[in-house]
C-alpha positions as CSV (number, residue, x, y, z in Angstrom):
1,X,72.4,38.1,-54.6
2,X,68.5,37.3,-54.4
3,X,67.5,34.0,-54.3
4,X,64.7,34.7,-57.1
5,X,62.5,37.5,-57.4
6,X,59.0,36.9,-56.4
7,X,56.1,37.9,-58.8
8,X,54.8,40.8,-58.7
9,X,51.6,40.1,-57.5
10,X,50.2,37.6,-55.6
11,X,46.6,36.0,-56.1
12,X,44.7,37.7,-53.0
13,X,42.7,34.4,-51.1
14,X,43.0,33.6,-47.3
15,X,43.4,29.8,-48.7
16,X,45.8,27.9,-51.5
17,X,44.6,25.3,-52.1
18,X,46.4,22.7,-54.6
19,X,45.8,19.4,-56.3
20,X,49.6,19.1,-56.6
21,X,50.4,18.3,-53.2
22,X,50.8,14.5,-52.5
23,X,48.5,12.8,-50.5
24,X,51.0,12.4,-47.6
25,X,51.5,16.0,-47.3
26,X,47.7,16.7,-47.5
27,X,47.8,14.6,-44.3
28,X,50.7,16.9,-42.8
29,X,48.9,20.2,-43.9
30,X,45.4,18.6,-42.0
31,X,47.8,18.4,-38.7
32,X,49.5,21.9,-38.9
33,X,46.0,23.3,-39.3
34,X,44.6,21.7,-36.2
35,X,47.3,22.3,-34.2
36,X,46.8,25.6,-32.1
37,X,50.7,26.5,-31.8
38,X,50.9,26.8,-35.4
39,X,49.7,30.3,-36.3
40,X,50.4,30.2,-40.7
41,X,51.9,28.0,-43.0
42,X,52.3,27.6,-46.3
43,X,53.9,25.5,-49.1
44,X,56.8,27.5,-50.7
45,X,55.9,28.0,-54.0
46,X,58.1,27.1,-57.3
47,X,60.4,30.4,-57.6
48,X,60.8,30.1,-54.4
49,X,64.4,28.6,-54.8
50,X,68.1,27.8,-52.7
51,X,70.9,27.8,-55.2
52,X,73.3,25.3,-54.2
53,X,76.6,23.4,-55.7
54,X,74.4,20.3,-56.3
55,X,71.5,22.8,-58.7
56,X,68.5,24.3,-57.2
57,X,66.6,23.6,-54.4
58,X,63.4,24.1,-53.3
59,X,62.1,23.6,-49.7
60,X,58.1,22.3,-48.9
61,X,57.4,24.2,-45.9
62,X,57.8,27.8,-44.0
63,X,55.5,27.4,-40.9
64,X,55.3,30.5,-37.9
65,X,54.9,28.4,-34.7
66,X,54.3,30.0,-31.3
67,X,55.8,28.7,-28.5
68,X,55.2,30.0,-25.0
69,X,58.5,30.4,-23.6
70,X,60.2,31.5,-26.5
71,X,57.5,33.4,-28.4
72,X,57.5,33.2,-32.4
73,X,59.6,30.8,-34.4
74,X,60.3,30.5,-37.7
75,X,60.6,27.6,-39.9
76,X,61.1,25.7,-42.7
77,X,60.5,22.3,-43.0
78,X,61.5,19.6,-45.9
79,X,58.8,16.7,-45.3
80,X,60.2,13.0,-46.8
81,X,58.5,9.7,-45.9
82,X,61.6,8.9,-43.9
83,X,63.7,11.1,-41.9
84,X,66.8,9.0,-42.3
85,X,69.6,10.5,-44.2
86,X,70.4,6.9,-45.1
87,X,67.0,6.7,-47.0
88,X,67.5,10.1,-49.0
89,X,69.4,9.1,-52.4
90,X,72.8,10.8,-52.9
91,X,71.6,14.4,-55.3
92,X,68.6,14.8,-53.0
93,X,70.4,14.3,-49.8
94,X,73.2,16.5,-50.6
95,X,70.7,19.5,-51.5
96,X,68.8,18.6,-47.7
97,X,72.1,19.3,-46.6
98,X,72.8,22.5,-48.5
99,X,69.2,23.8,-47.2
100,X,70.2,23.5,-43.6
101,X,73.4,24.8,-44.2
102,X,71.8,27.8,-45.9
103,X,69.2,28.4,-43.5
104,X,71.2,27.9,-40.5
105,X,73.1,30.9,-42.0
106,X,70.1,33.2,-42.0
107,X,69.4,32.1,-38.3
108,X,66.3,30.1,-39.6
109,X,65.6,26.8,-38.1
110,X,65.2,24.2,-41.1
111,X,64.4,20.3,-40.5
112,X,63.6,16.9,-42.5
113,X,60.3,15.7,-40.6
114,X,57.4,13.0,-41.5
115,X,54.6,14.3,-39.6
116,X,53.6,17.0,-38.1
117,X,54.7,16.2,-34.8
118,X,58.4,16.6,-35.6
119,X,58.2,20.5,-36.4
């Protein structure tokens, strides 16, 4: 069952650029694009969605990182001002944990970071 169909066509810019994004991820995006191991990223965009028990869920990030000794890696990455669980209320945290779960099925590495030296 797809997860939602994507549109059929897709503004054509080398940049997205969005007022939408909260300042501390502005700050996470500034990072990823400095860093030379990180070779695209983007913010997943609205339909872009997990269904889980606890409603939909949709994750910030899918980054392709280059790592020497491993070559290309995938991710996807749910940035939070604080990577404790403990600080994740209870709806929110429980559809974290249905992303991992989900993405650990597809083989895709998934993680709750706060900066951009956790991916």
């Amino acid at each position: 069952m797809p997860l939602h169909e994507a549109p059929s066509s897709l503004p054509e810019h080398d940049e997205v650029w969005s007022s939408s994004i909260p300042r501390r991820k502005s700050g996470f995006t500034k990072r990823l694009d400095e860093r030379e191991d990180v070779k695209l990223f983007f913010k997943l965009p609205p339909w872009f969605r997990v269904q889980t028990p606890m409603g939909e869920y949709n994750p910030d990030w899918a980054i392709v990182k280059e790592e020497d000794d491993v070559g290309r890696l995938y991710l996807i990455r749910e940035t939070k001002g604080s990577g404790d669980s403990e600080q994740l209320r209870g709806r929110e945290l429980k559809k974290v944990e249905c992303g991992k779960a989900h993405f650990a099925a597809l083989g895709v590495d998934y993680k709750v970071v706060t900066s951009h030296n956790e991916i």
